[in-house]
N, C-alpha and C positions, 0 to 999 in steps of 0.2 A: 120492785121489779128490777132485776139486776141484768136481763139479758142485753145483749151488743147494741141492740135498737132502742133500746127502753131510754126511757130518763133518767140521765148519769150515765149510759153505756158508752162505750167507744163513738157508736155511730154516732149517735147525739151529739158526741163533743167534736164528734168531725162537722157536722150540720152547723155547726153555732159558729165556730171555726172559719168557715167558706162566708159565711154570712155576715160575721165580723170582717173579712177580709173585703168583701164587696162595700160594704156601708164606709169603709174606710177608704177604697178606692172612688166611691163617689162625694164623699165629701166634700163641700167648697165654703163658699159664702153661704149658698143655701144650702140649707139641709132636703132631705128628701120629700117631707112632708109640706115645706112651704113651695116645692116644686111642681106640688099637686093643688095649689091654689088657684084658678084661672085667672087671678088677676096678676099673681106675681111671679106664674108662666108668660103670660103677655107680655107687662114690661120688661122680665130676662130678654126676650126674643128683639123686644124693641131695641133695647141698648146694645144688645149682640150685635144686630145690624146697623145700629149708627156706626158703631167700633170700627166696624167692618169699611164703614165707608169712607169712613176718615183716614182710616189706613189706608184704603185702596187711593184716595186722592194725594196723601202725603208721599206716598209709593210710587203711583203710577203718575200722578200728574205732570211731575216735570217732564216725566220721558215721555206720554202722549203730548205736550204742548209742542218740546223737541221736534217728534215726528211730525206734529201738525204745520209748525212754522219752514221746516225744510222743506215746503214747497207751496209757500205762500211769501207773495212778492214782499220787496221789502220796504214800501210804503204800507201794506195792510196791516204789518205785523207792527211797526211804528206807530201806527195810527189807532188797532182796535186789535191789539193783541191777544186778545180773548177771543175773540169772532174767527166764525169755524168759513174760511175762504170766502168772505163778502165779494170781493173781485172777479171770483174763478182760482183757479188752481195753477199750480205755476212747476210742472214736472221739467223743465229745464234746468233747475238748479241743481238737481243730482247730477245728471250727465256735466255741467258744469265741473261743479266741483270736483267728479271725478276723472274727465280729462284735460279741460282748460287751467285750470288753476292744478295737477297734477298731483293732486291727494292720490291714484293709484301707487303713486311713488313711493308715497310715506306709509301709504297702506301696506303695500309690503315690507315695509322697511320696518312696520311692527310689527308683523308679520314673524317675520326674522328676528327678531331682537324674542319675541316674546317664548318661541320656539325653543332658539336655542337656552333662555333662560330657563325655561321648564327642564330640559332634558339637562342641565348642570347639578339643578336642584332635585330632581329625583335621583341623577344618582350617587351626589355626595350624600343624601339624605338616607336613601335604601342602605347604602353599602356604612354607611357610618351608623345608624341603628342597626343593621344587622353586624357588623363586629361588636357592638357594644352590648347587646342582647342577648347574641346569640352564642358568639364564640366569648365573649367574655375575656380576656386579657386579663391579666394581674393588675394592670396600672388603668384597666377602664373606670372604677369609680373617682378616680385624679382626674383622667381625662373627662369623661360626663361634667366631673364640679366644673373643669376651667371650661367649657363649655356651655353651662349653666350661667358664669359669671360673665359670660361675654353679652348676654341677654341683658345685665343692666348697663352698658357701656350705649348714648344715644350715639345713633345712627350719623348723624352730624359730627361728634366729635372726629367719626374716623375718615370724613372725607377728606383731608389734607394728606396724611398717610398714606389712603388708599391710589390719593392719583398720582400722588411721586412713584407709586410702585407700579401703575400702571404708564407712567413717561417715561419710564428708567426699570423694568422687570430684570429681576434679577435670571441670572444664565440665556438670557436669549438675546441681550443688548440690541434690541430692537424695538420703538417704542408702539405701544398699541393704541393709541392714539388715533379715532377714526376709524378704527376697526369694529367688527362686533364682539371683537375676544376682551376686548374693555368693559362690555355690560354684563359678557356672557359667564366670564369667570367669578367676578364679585356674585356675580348672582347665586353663585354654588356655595358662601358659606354663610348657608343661612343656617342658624344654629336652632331658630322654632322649628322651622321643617324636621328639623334632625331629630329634638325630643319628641315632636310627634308621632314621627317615624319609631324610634326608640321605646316608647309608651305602651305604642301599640304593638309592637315584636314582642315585647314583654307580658301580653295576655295571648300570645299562640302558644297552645300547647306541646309543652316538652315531648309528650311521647312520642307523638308524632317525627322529632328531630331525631330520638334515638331510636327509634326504628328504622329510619332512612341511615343513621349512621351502621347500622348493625347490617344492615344492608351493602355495606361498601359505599356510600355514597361521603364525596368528599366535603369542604366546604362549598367548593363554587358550585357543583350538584346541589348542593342541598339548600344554597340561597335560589339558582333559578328556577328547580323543578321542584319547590315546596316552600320556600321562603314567599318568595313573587307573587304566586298561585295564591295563594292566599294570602294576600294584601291588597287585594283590590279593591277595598273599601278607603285604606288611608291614602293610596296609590291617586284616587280620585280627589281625595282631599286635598293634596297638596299639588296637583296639578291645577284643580280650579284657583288653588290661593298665589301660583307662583304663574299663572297668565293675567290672571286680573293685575297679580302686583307689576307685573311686566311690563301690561297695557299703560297703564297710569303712570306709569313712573318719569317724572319731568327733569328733578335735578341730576342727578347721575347721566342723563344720554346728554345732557344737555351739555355739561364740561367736558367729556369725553370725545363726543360724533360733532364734532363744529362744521364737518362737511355739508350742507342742508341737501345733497344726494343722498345723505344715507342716514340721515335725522327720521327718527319716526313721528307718528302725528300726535302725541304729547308735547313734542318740543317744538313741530313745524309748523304747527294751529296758532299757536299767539303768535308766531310770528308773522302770518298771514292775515292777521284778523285787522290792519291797519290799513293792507293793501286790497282788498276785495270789498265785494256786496255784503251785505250784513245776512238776505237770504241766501245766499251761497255758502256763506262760512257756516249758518245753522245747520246747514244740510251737509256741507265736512262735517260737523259735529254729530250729526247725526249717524253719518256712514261707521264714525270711531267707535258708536258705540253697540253696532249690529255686532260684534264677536264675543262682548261681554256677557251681554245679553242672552244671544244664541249657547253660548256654553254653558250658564247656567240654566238654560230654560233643558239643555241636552242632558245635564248631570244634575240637576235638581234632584232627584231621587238618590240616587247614592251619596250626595253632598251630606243631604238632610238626617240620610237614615247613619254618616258617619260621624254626626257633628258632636256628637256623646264623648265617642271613642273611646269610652271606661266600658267595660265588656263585652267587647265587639265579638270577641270568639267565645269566652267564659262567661256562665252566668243567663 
């Protein structure tokens, strides 16, 4: 029998085809048939969920212990640090910490630091992958390598360099020093941002550019109203990586902002952790860490869905 459906026809070899792709797409440790066992469906599910729990403890525990000790006094948390408010509950330490001890100060003061770091770093990173992508330069595979090679150079080496240029900048002879233009400018040459940015302009489709070109549309047209527009997957990427790096960042505000009015609370928290309550400073700790958090838990989805970033548009 030679027809389409038969055995050996097209169809058939499409059927075996779909069905080899599926058996391959389920494959693991177990195979399908021992998945049909009742006993070694059980213990899969068992272990699933111990997995489960141990990550959610290794994950979440510090940060619910965090929360829980930021308003539990600070003889219960010495005494029986595990124990869920033997005492009573102690909601004064928040308002503490955030107006007596004036963590509102350094709150914004990361606030601001982390801000403008973001918005350095997107747009050295947009506009420097999109020249390197998009418009392509004669000398852009020179400039990508020595951009490429500044990724193995550690980050420590260049802090000597970097602060004499920030005590003494060139053309402005004025030192920055205590300013936010000290965290906010280093912040913008970050070269990972840039290949990621770069990476990913490099799987948006062409057609789409030389249609907008054919169009009349120029470069700066055709980076905001078609470049942009569609990058809002890596756009999310690299804002969640350059707040979070923001937030945490100790050494740099540290040499730089020696003002403690305008220190953020990476740098103002150890310095406060010798002069206050031990539940008070946990509960600064805990205020520092509601923006992290919150943004991820806000962009968790387009984080997750751009953490690939190999086929984002193609494929």
């Amino acid at each position: 029998m030679t027809g389409g459906d038969g055995p050996g026809g097209p169809g058939d070899r499409r059927r075996r085809r779909r069905r080899s792709a599926q058996d391959d797409g389920d494959r693991g440790i177990l195979s399908i048939s021992d998945r049909r066992r009742p006993g070694v469906r059980v213990s899969s599910r068992v272990i699933n969920a111990l997995l489960l729990v141990v990550l959610l403890i290794v994950g979440l525990g510090p940060l619910l212990w965090l929360a829980k000790s930021a308003i539990t006094p600070t003889a219960d948390t010495l005494k029986t640090p595990m124990a869920l408010w033997p005492n009573g509950v102690d909601w004064a330490n928040l308002s503490t910490a955030w107006s007596t001890v004036h963590i509102d100060v350094q709150f914004m003061n990361t606030i601001w630091v982390a801000v403008g770091s973001w918005a350095m770093q997107v747009i050295v990173a947009t506009t420097g992958g999109y020249a390197l992508s998009v418009l392509r330069p004669k000398y852009g595979k020179v400039l990508y390598g020595l951009i490429l090679c500044t990724l193995f150079v550690p980050s420590v080496v260049l802090l000597v360099p970097l602060y004499l240029t920030i005590l003494n900048p060139p053309l402005l002879g004025q030192s920055l020093i205590n300013t936010f233009w000290a965290v906010w400018l280093p912040a913008g040459a970050s070269a990972f941002n840039l290949v990621l940015v770069k990476r990913f302009f490099d799987n948006l489709p062409r057609e789409v550019f030389e249609a907008a070109r054919t169009d009349g549309a120029g470069p700066f047209r055709l980076f905001v109203s078609i470049v942009l527009p569609m990058s809002k997957p890596i756009l999310g990427v690299v804002s969640v990586f350059a707040i979070i790096a923001a937030w945490k960042d100790y050494l740099w505000p540290l040499l730089v902002l020696r003002d403690p009015g305008i220190q953020p609370l990476s740098v103002r928290l150890p310095t406060l952790q010798a002069a206050i309550q031990l539940d008070v400073y946990l509960a600064a700790l805990a205020i520092s860490t509601l923006i992290p958090i919150v943004l991820f838990l806000v962009f968790q989805g387009l984080f997750l869905r751009s953490a690939g970033l190999g086929g984002a548009v193609k494929g």
